[in-house]
C-alpha positions as CSV (number, residue, x, y, z in Angstrom):
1,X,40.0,48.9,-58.4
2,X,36.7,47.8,-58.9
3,X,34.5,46.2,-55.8
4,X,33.7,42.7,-55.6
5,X,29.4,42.1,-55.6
6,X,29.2,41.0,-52.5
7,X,30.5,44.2,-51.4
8,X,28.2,46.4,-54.1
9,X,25.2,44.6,-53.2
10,X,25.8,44.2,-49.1
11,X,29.0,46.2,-48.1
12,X,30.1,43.5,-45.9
13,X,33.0,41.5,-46.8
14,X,32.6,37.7,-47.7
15,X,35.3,37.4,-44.8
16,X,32.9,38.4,-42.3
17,X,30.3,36.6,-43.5
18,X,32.5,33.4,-43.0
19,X,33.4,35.0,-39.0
20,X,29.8,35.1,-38.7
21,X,28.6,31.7,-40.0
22,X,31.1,30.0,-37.6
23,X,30.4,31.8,-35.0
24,X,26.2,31.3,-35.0
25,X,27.7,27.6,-35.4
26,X,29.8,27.7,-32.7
27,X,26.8,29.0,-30.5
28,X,24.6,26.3,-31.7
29,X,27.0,23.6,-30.7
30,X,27.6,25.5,-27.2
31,X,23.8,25.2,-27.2
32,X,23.3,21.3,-28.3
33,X,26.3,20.6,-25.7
34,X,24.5,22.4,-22.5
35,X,20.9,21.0,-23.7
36,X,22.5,17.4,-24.0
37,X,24.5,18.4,-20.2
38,X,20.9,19.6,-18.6
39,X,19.6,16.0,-20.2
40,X,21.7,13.8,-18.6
41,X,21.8,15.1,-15.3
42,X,18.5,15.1,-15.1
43,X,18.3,11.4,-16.6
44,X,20.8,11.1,-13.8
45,X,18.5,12.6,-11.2
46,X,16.1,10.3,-12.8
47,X,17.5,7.2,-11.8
48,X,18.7,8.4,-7.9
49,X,14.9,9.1,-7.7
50,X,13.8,5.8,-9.0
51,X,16.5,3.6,-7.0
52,X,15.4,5.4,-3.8
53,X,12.0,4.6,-4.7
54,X,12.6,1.1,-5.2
55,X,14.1,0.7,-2.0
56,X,11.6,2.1,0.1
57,X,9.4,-0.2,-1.5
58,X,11.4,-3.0,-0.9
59,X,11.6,-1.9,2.7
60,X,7.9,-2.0,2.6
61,X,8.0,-5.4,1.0
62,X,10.2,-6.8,3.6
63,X,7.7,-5.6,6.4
64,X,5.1,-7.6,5.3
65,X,7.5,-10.5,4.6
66,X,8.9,-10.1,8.4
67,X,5.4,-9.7,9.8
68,X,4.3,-12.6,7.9
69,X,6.8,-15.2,8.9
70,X,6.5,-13.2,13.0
71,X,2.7,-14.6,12.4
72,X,3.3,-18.1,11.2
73,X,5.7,-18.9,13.7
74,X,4.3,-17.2,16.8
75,X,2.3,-19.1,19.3
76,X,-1.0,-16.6,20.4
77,X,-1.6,-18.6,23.5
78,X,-4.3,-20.2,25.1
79,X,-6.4,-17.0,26.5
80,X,-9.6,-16.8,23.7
81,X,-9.7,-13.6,24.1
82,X,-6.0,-12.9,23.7
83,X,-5.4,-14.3,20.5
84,X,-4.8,-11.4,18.6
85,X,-3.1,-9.2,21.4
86,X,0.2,-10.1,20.4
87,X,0.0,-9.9,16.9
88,X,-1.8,-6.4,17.0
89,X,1.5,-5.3,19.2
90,X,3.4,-6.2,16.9
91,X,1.7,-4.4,14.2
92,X,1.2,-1.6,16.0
93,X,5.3,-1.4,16.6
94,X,6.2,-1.5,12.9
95,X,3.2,-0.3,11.2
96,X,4.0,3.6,11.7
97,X,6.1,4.4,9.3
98,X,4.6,2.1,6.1
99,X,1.6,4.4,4.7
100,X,4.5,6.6,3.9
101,X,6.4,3.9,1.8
102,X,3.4,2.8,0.6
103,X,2.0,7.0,-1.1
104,X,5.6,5.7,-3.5
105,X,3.7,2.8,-5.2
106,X,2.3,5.2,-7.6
107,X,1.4,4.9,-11.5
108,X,0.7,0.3,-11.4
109,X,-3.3,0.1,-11.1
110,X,-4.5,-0.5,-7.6
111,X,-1.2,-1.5,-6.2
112,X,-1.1,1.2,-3.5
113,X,-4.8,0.9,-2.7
114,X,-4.6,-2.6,-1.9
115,X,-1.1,-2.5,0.1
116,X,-3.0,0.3,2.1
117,X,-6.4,-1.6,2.8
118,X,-4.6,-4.9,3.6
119,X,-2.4,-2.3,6.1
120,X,-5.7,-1.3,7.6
121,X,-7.2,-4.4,7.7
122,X,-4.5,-5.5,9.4
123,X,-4.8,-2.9,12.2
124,X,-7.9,-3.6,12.5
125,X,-8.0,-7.3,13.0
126,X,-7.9,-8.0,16.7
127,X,-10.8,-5.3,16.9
128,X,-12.8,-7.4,14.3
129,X,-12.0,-10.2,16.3
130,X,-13.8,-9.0,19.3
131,X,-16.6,-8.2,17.0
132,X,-17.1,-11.6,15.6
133,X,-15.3,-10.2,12.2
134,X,-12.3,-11.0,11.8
135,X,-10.6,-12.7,8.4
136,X,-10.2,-16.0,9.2
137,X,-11.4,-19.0,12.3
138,X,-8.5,-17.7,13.8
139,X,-6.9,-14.4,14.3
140,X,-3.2,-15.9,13.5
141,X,-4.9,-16.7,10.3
142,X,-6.2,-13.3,9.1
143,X,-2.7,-11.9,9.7
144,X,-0.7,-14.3,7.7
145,X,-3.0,-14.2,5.3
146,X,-2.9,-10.1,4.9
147,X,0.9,-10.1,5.2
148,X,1.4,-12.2,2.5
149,X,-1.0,-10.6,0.4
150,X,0.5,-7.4,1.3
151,X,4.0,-9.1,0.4
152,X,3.1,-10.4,-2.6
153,X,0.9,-7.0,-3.9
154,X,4.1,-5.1,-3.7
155,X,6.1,-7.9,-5.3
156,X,3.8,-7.8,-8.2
157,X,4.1,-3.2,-8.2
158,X,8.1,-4.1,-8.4
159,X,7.9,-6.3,-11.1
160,X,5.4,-4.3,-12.9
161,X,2.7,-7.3,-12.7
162,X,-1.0,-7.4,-11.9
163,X,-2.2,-8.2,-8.2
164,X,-2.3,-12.1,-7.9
165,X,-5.6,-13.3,-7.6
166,X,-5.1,-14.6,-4.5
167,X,-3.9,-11.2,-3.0
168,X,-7.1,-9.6,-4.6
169,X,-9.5,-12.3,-2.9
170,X,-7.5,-11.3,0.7
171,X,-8.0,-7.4,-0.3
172,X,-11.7,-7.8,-1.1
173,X,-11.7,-9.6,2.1
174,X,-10.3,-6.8,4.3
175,X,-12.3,-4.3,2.6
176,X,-15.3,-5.9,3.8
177,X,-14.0,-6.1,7.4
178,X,-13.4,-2.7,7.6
179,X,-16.7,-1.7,6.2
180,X,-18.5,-3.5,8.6
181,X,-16.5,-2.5,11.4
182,X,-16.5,1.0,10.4
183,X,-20.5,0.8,10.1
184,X,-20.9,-1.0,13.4
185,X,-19.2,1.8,15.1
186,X,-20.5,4.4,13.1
187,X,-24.4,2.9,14.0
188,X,-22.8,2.8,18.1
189,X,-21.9,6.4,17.9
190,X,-25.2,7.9,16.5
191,X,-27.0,5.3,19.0
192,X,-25.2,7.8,21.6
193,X,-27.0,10.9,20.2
194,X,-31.0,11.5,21.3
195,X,-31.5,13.0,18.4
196,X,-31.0,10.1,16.1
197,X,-33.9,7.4,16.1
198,X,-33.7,3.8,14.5
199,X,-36.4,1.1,13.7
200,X,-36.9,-1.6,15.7
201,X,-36.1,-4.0,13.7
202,X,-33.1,-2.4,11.9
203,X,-32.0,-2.5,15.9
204,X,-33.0,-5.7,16.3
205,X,-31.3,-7.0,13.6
206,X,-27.7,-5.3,14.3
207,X,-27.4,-5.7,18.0
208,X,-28.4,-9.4,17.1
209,X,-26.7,-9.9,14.4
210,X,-23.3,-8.8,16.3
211,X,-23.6,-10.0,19.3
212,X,-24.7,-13.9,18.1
213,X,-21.4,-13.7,15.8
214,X,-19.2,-12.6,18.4
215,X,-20.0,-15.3,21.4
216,X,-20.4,-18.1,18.8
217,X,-17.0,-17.7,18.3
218,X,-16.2,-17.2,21.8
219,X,-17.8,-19.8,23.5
220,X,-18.6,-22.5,20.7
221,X,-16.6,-22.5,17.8
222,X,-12.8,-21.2,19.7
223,X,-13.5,-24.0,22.5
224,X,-14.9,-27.0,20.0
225,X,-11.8,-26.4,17.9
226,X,-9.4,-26.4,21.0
227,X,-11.1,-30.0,22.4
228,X,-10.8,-31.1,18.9
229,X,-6.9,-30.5,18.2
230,X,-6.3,-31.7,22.1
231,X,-8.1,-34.9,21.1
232,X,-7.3,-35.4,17.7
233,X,-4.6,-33.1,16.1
234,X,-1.8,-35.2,15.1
């Protein structure tokens, strides 16, 4: 019998040929099936990771939310120089764990910048205070205004918006605070050190400038505003 030319020119049956097509198919599709298995757990692990990340946000959200409203509806008391006591307690006893919720706010502009400065400026707000520095006549008022700011920046990183305007004004603000409260101290401490000399006049001009601001508030402006609302607030 004479041989077929696929077995003259190769030797190999056209049979096997056939076995060996399906089978390099076959491993293809086992292929595709595991690549399209590895891709949806992983879109899978995808979305876990986002939801939890959403919620701790939200968490953080709601912090500023409850802090607000603590601030709007919490009477500081009469004592000047404990207006901000109460409101820096109750800071202090919620504020620990939020710089963590705040480091997943990434990839939305300045979102977690701002949530972070408006955190510190909130911590640092009844020390500003003391220092004639302090956002607002009133220390009630700096806090509300930084909670909802804060409340409204993460808002805004949720629904993938901008900063409002008015939260940026309020961050700008804090910034500021913190700068000159951070330079006031930083100017105290190398006051302490013999070494380090400064002009007169760039001495003059701090200790002045400081010390005016703070008793203003303490003794004119805070106790003209109380006699006012005792004799006219409605």
């Amino acid at each position: 019998m004479y041989a077929s030319a696929a077995e003259v020119d190769t030797g190999i049956a056209p049979s096997v040929w056939v076995a060996i097509v399906v089978a390099v198919i076959a491993l293809v599709g086992v292929l595709v099936g595991q690549a399209i298995t590895l891709y949806n757990a992983r879109a899978v692990r995808r979305n876990e990771q986002t939801k939890t990340v959403r919620d701790e946000v939200q968490k953080l959200m709601l912090v500023f939310f409850d802090f607000a409203e603590f601030a709007q509806s919490t009477y500081p008391g009469k004592k000047i120089a404990e207006q901000a006591d109460l409101y820096d307690e109750e800071w202090g006893r919620v504020a620990g764990p939020l710089a963590a919720m705040a480091a997943n706010m990434a990839g939305r502009g300045r979102h977690r910048d701002a949530a972070l400065t408006l955190m510190d400026g909130l911590g640092l707000q009844a020390t500003a205070y003391r220092e004639g520095e302090s956002i607002g006549d009133w220390p009630r008022v700096g806090y509300v205004q930084m909670a909802w700011a804060g409340f409204e920046t993460v808002a805004a990183w949720l629904r993938g918006e901008r900063i409002p305007r008015h939260s940026r004004r309020v961050v700008r603000a804090a910034r500021r605070m913190r700068s000159t409260v951070n330079a006031e101290y930083r100017w105290r401490d190398l006051q302490q050190k013999k070494s380090h000399k400064t002009g007169v006049v760039r001495s003059a001009w701090r200790v002045s400038r400081f010390r005016v601001r703070g008793k203003w508030k303490a003794w004119v402006a805070t106790p003209a505003r109380s006699w006012w609302d005792f004799l006219f607030a409605p």
